[in-house]
C-alpha positions as CSV (number, residue, x, y, z in Angstrom):
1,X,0.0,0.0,0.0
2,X,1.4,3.2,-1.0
3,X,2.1,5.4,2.0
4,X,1.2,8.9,2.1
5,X,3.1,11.5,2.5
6,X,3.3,16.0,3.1
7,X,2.8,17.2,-0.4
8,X,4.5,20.6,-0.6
9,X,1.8,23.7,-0.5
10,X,3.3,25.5,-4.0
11,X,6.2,24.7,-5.9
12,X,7.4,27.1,-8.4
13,X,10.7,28.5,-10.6
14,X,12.9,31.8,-10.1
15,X,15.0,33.3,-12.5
16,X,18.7,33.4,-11.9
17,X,21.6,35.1,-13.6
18,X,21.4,34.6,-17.2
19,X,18.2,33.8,-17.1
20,X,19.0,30.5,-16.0
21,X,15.8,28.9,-13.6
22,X,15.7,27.1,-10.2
23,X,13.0,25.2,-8.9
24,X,11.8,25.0,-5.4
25,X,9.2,23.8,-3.7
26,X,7.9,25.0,0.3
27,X,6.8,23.0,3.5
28,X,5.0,24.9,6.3
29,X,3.4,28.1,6.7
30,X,3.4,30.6,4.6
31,X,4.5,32.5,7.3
32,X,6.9,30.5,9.4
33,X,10.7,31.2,10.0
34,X,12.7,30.5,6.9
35,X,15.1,27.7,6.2
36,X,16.6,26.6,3.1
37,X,17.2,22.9,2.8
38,X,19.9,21.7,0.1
39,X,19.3,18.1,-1.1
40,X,22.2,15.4,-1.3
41,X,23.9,13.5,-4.9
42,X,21.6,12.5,-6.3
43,X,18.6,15.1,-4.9
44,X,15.6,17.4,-5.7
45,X,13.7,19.9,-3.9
46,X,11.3,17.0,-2.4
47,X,14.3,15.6,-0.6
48,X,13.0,16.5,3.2
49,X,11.8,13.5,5.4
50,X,8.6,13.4,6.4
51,X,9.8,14.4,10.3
52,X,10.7,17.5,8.9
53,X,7.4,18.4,6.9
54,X,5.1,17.7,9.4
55,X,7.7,19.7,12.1
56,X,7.6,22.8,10.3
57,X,3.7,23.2,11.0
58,X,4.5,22.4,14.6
59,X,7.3,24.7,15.0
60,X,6.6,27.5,12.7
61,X,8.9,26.8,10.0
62,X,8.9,27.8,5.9
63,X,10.8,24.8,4.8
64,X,11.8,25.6,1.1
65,X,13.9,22.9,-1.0
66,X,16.0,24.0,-4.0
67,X,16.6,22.0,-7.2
68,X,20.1,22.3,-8.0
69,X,20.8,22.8,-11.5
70,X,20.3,20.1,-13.9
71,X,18.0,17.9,-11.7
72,X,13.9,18.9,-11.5
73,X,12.6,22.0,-13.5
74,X,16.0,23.9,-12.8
75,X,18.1,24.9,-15.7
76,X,21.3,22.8,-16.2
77,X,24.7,24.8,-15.4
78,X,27.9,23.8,-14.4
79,X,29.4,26.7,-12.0
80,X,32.6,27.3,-11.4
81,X,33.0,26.9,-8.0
82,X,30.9,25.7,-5.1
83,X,31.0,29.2,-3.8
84,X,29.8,30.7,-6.9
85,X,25.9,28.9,-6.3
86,X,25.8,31.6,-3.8
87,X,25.0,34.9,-5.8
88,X,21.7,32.2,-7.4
89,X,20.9,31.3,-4.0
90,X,20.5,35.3,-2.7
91,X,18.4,35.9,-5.9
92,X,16.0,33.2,-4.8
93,X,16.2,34.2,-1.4
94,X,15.2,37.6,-2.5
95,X,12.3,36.5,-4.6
96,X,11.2,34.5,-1.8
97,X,11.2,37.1,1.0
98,X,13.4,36.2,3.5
99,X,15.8,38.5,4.9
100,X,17.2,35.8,8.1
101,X,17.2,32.3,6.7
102,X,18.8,28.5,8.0
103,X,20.4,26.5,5.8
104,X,20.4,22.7,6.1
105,X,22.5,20.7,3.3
106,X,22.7,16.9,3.1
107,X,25.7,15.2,2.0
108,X,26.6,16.9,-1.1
109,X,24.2,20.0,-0.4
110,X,26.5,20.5,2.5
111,X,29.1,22.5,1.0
112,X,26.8,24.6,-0.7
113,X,25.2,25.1,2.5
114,X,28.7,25.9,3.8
115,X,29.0,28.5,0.6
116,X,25.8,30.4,1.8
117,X,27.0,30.9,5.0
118,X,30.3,31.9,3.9
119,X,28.9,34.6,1.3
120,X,25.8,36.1,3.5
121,X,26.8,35.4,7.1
122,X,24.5,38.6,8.0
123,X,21.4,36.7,6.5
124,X,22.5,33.0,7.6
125,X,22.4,32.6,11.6
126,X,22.9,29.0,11.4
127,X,23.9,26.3,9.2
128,X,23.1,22.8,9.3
129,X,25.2,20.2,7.8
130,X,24.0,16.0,7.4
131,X,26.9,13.6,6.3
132,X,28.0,16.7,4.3
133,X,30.9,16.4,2.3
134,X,34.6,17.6,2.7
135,X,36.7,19.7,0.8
136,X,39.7,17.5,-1.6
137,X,41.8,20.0,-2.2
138,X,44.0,22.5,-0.2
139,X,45.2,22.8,3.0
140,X,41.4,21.7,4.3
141,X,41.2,18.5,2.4
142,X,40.8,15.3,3.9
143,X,41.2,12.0,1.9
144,X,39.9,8.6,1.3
145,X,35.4,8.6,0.8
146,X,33.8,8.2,-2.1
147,X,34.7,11.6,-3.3
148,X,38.0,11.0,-2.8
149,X,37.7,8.0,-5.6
150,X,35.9,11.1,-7.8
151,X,39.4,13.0,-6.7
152,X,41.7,10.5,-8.4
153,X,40.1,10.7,-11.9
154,X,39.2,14.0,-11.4
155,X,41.1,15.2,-15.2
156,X,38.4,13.1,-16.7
157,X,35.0,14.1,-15.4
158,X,34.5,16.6,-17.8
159,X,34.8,13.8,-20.6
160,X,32.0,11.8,-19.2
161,X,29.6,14.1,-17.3
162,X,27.3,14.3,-20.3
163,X,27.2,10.4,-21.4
164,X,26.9,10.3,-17.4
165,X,23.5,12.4,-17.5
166,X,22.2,10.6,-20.4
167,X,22.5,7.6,-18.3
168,X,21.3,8.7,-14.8
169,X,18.1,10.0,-16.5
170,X,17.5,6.7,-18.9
171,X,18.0,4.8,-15.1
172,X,15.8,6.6,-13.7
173,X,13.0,6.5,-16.3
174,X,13.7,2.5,-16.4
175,X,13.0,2.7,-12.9
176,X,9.8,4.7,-12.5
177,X,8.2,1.7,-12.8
178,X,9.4,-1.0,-10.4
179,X,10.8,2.3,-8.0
180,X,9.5,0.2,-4.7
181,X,11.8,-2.5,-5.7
182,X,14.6,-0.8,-6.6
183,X,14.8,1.4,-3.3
184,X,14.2,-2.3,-1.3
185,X,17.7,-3.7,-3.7
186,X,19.6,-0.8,-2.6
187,X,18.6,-1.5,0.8
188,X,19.9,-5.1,0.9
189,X,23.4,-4.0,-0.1
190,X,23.8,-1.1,2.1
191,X,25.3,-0.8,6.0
192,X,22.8,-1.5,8.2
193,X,22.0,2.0,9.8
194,X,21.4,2.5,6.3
195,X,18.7,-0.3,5.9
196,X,17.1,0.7,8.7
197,X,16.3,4.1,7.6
198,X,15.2,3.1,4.3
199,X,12.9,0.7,6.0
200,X,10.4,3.3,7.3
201,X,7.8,3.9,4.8
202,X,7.5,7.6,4.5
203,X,11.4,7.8,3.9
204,X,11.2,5.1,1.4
205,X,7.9,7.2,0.1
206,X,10.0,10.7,-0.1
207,X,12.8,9.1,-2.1
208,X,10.2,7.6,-4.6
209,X,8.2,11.0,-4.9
210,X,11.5,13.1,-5.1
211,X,14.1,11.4,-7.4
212,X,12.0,9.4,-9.3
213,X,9.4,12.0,-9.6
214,X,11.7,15.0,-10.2
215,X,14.9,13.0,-11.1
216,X,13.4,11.8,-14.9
217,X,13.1,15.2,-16.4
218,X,17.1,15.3,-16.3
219,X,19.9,14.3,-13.9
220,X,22.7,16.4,-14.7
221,X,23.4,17.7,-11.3
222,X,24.8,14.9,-10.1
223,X,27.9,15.1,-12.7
224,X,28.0,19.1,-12.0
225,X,28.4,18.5,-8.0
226,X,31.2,15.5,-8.2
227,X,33.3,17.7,-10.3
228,X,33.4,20.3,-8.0
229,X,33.5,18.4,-4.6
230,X,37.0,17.7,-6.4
231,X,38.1,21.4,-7.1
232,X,38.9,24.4,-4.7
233,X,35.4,25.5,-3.6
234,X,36.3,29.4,-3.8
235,X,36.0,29.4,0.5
236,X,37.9,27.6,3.3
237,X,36.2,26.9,6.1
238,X,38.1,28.8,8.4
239,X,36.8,32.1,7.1
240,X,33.2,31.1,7.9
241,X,32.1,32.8,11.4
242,X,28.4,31.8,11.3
243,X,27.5,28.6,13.8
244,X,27.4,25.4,12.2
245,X,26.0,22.6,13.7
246,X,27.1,18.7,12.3
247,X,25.7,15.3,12.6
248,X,27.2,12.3,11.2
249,X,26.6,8.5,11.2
250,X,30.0,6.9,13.0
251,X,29.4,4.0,10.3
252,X,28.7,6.4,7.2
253,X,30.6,4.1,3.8
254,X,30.2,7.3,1.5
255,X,31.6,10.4,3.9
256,X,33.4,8.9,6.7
257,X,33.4,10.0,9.9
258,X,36.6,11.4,9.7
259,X,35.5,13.8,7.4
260,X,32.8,14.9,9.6
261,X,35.6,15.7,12.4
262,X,38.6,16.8,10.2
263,X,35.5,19.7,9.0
264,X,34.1,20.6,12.4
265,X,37.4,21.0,13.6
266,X,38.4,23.4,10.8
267,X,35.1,25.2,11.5
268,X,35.6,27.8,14.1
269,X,32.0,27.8,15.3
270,X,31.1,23.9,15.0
271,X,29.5,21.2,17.3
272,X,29.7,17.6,16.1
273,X,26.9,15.3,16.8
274,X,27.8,11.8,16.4
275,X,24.9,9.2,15.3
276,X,26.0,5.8,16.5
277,X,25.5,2.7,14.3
278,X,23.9,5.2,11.6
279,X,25.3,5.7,7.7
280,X,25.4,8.2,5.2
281,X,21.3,8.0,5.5
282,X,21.6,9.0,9.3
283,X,20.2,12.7,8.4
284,X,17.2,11.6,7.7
285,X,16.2,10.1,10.8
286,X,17.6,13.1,12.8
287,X,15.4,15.8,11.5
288,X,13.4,16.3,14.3
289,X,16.7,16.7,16.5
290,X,18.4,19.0,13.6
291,X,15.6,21.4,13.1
292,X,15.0,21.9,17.5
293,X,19.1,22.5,17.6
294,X,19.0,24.8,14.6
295,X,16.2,27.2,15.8
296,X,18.1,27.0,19.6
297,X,21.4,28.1,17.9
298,X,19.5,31.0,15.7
299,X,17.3,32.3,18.8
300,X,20.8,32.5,20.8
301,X,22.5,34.4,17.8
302,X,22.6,38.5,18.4
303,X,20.8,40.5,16.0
């Protein structure tokens, strides 16, 4: 039986420099306390657990998800730099309202939620970061992970990141169809933390509805965030002075745990919260515990 899940109350599209579009769609009141939630590699803008919709009624929260480019209705674009996302972000931002915003990014949203922070710390009073990945290059980087692999052949992911999007979106269209069992295969082979997460209906639900739903117009993105995570990201996470809060899984096989403390350490306003016997899926079954820190952190921040 199919379970149901928070539907978001208006999705929509802004236009960005060049007249380039993003897609987005909002969870919660219309007129709730903004946050900005940045979906993982592979992601859309449907990528919130349910916890986290039905929260934002109960705690006052406008909850809006942003397709990066190439993935959803958002125009394809490969930026130069992690930090350069940014300058779209404020433009949607802007159209949106907000003036104080969060930011939460999961795993490969994290270092663009890192970039937001870095670029409008007088609008961001908190940051959020979920299994986020780690810079590779520099004096920050930290080795090994599955971005580390990306690292190694980093010359040639220019060469294959459009075959690599014609073949993410045919997979995903294949799919469609037998989605259910596909999500329950991928289950069998991960860690366990893992499993368990994708054994709750309503997460197993938002992963259907958001890359399946949103993920068979195009899947570009994917290609457009690997290369980057292996290129300078335009910041260093030393410079960033908002707070940012950090939860990991200590058995996460695609950002280790490592990562999660070599970061947090670099960070010089960070608290690490360590989720034991949880993966790279951990996040997910955290948001409750994310959003409650989040809103602590931005009611204790001056101004």
């Amino acid at each position: 039986m199919a379970v149901e899940i928070t539907p978001p109350r208006i999705e929509g599209r802004i236009t960005v420099r060049g007249g380039r579009k993003l897609s987005f769609a909002e969870f919660g009141p219309v007129g709730g306390r903004p946050l900005v939630w940045l979906h993982g590699t592979p992601g859309a803008r449907r990528q919130i657990p349910e916890a986290a919709r039905l929260a934002a009624e109960d705690l006052g929260l406008r909850i809006v998800g942003i397709d990066r480019p190439g993935v959803g209705l958002s125009t394809p674009h490969q930026y130069p730099s992690i930090a350069d996302f940014a300058a779209d972000l404020e433009i949607v931002v802007d159209e949106l309202g907000f003036d104080a915003f969060a930011v939460i990014g999961l795993s490969g949203g994290g270092p663009y939620a890192l970039g937001a922070a870095h670029a409008m710390p007088g609008r961001v009073p908190v940051v959020g970061v979920l299994g986020g990945v780690v810079p590779t290059v520099g004096d920050e980087a930290v080795s090994g992970g599955l971005v580390g692999v990306a690292t190694r052949v980093a010359p040639l992911l220019p060469l294959v990141q459009g075959p690599a999007g014609i073949a993410f979106t045919t997979l995903v269209r294949l799919l469609r169809p037998v989605g259910p069992t596909a999500v329950d295969l991928y289950a069998r082979v991960s860690p366990e933390g893992d499993r368990l997460v994708l054994s709750r209906p309503e997460i197993k639900a938002m992963f259907l509805d958001d890359l399946i739903g949103n993920g068979r117009r195009g899947l570009r993105a994917p290609g457009f965030d690997v290369l980057l995570f292996t290129r300078d990201w335009g910041f260093r996470l030393q410079d960033i002075r908002v707070p940012v809060r950090w939860w990991h899984g200590d058995a996460d096989h695609i950002v280790p745990l490592r990562h999660g403390r070599a970061a947090v350490a670099a960070l010089p306003d960070a608290e690490l919260y360590v989720r034991p016997g949880e993966s790279h899926l951990g996040g997910f079954a955290a948001a409750e515990e994310v959003l409650d820190t989040l809103l602590e952190v931005w009611d204790k921040t001056p101004g």
